[in-house]
C-alpha positions as CSV (number, residue, x, y, z in Angstrom):
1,X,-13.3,-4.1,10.4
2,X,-13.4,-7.7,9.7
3,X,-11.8,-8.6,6.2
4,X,-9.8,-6.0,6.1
5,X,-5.7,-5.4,7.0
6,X,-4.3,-3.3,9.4
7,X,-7.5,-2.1,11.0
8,X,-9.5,-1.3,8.4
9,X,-12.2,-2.7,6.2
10,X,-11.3,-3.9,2.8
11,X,-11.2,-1.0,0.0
12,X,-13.7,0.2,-1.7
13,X,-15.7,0.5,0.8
14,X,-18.0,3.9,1.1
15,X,-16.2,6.4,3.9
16,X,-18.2,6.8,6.9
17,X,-17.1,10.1,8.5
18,X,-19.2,9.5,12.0
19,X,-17.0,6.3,12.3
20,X,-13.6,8.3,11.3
21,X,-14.8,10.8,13.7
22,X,-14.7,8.1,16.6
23,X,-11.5,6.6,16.1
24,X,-9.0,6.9,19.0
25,X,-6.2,8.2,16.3
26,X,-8.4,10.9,14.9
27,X,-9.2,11.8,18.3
28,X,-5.5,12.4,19.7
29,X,-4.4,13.7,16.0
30,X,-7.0,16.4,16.1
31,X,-6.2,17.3,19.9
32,X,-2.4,17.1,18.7
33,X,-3.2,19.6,16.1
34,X,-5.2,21.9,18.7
35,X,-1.9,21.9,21.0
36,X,0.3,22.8,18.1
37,X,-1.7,25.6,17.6
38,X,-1.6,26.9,21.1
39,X,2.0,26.4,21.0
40,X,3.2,28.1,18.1
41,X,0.4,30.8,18.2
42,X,1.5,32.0,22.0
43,X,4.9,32.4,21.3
44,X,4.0,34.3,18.0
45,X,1.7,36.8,19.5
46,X,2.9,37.2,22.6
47,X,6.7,35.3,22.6
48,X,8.4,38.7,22.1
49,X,9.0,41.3,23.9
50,X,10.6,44.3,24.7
51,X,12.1,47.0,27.7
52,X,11.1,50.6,28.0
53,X,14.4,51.9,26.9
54,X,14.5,49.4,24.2
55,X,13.0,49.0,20.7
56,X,13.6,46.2,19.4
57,X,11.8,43.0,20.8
58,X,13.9,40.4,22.4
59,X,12.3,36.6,22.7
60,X,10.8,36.2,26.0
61,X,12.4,33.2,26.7
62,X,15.5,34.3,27.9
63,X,16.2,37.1,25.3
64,X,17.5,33.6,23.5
65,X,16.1,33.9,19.6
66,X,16.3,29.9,19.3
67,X,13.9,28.9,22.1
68,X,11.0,30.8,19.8
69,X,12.2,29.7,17.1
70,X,12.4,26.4,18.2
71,X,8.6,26.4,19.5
72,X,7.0,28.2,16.5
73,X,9.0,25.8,13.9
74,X,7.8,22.6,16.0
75,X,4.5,23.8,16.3
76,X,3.7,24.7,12.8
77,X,5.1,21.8,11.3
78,X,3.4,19.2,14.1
79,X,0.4,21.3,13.0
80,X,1.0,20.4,9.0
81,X,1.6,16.7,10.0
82,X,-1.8,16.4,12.0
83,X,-3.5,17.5,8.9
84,X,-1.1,15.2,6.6
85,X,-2.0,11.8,8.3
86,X,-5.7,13.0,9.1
87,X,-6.0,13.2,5.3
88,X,-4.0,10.0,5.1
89,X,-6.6,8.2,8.1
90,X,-9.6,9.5,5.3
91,X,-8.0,7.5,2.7
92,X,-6.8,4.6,4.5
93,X,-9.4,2.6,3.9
94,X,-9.6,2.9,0.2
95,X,-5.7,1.6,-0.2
96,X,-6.1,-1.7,-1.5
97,X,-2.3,-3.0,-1.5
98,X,-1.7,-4.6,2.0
99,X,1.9,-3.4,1.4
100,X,1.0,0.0,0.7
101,X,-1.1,0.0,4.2
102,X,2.2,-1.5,5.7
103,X,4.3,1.1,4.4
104,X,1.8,3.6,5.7
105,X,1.3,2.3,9.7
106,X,4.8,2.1,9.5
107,X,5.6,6.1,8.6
108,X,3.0,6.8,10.9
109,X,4.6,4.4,13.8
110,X,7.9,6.5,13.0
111,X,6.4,9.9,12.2
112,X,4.8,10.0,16.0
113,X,7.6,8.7,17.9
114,X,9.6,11.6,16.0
115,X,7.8,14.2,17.1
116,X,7.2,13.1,20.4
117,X,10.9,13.0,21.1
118,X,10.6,16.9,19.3
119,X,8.1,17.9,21.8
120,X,9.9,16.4,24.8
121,X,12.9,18.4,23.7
122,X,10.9,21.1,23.3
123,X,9.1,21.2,26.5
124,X,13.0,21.0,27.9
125,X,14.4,23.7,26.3
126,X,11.6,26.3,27.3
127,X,11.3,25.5,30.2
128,X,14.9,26.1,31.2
129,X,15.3,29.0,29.1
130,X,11.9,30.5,31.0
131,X,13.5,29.7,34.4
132,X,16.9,31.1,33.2
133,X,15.0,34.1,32.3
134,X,15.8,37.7,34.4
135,X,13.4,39.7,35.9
136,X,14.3,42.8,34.3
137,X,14.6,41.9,30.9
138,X,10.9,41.6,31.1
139,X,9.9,44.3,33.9
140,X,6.2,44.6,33.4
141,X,5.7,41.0,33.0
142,X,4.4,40.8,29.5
143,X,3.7,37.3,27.7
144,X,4.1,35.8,31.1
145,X,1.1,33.8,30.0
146,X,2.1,32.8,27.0
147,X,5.7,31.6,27.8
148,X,3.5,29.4,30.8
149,X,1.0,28.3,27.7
150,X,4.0,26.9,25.9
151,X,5.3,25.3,28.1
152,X,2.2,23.4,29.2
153,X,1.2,22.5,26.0
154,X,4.3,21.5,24.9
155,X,4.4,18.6,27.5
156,X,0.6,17.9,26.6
157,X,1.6,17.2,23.0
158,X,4.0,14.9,24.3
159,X,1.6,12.4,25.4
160,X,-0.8,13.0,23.1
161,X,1.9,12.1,20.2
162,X,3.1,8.7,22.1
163,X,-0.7,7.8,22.0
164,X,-0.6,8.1,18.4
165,X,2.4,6.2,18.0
166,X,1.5,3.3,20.1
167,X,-2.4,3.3,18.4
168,X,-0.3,2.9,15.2
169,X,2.1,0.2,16.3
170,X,-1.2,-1.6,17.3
171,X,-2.1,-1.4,13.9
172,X,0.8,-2.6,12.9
173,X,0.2,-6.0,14.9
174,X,-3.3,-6.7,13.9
175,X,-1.0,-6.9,9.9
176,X,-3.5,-8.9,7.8
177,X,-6.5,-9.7,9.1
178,X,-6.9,-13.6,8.7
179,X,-10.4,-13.2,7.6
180,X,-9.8,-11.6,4.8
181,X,-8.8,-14.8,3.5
182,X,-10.8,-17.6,5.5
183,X,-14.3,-15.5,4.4
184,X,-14.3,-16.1,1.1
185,X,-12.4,-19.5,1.1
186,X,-14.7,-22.0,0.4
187,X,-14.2,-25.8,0.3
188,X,-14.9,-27.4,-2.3
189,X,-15.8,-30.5,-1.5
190,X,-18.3,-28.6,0.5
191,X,-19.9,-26.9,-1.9
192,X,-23.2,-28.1,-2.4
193,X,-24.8,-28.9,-6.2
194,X,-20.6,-29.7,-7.4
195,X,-19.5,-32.8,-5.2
196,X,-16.3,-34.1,-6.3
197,X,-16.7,-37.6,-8.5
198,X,-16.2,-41.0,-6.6
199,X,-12.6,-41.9,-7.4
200,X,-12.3,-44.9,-9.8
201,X,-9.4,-46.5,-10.3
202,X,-7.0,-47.8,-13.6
203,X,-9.0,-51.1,-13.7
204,X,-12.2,-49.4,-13.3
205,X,-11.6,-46.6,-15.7
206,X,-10.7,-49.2,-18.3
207,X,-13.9,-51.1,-18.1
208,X,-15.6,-48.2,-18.7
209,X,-13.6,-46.9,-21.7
210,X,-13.1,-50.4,-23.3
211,X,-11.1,-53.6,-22.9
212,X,-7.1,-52.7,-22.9
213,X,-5.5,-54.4,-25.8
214,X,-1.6,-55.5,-25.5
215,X,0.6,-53.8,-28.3
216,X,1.3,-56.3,-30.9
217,X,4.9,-57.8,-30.5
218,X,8.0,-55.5,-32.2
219,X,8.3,-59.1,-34.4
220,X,5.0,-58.4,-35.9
221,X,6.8,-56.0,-37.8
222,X,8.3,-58.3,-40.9
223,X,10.5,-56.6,-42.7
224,X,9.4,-58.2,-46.1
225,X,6.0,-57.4,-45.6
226,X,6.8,-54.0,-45.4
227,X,8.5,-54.3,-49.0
228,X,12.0,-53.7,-47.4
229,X,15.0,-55.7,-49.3
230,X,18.6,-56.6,-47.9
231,X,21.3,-55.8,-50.2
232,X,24.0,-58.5,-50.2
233,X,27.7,-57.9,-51.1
């Protein structure tokens, strides 16, 4: 990484996909992603149900519609931001603006705490609305697993997501990397084959160039010489 700015090489570099493998952010983005899954696919397949003597499913989560909905929307969109800023991680290293990469650790600074606070809401709401839940709106148990599944994974994501956002606020302090600057800096007086000249000073200078001649005297200038005539009157 040395020479480049906010942890990563400088652009145009090839992309190395063992070494993007290995990173700690793609590591907690693609176990994020993995949760999301889990989350929203439970409550999808499994979220609803529904009593013998009714037809129409109810959510499981105390027959309250918002509590699915609430886990399903989270989860698919976490899942659609995993795979945004994994794409984004890809092409990091090819963004040669510094600013642009700024702009870039910053969203993902903000983008992580956001949906940490989402999933920590999350995990709150379910979990009261499972333990709110009655007994015989769900008499043969159904989904139980799912609801539990959830639940769990909704709290997972949670740390999972601050680890993300505290990877990219560390990013954020490495800024520009000083080397990419003191690398290719180069002295010059150091710079063997092109040593800078000896100074010579004004007297010096002069000898070499010639003797230094006074101006001739603003007198030296006759006006008659010159053809020039007063008038009188």
């Amino acid at each position: 990484m040395d020479g480049g700015a906010f942890g990563a090489g400088k652009a145009g570099g090839a992309f190395d996909p063992q070494a993007f493998i290995r990173q700690p952010q793609t590591i907690l983005r693609f176990v994020s992603w993995v949760f999301s899954i889990v989350v929203f696919g439970s409550i999808v397949n499994e979220g609803y149900v529904n009593r013998v003597d009714e037809v129409e499913e109810h959510c499981i989560f105390n027959r309250n519609p918002n509590a699915c909905n609430y886990g399903i929307t989270v989860g698919v969109l976490a899942f659609l931001s995993c795979l945004l800023y994994l794409a984004l991680d890809a092409y990091f290293p090819q963004i040669s603006s510094v600013k642009d990469r700024k702009k870039a650790v910053l969203s993902d600074i903000g983008v992580s705490a956001f949906w940490a606070f989402l999933w920590f809401v999350g995990f709150c709401f379910l979990t009261n609305q499972w333990q709110a839940s009655k007994p015989e709106d769900n008499p043969l148990n159904e989904g139980g697993d799912a609801a539990r599944a959830a639940i769990t994974f909704s709290f997972f994501s949670i740390f999972t997501w601050v680890g993300q956002a505290f990877l990219a606020y560390q990013r954020f302090q490495l800024g520009a990397d000083s080397a990419l600057f003191s690398q290719d800096y180069m002295d010059p007086s150091q710079d063997s084959g092109m040593p800078y000249a000896p100074y010579t000073n004004e007297e010096d200078a002069t000898d070499a160039v010639g003797t230094y001649q006074q101006p001739p005297p603003a007198d030296a200038f006759d006006t008659e010489t010159q053809g020039y005539q007063t008038q009188n009157y």
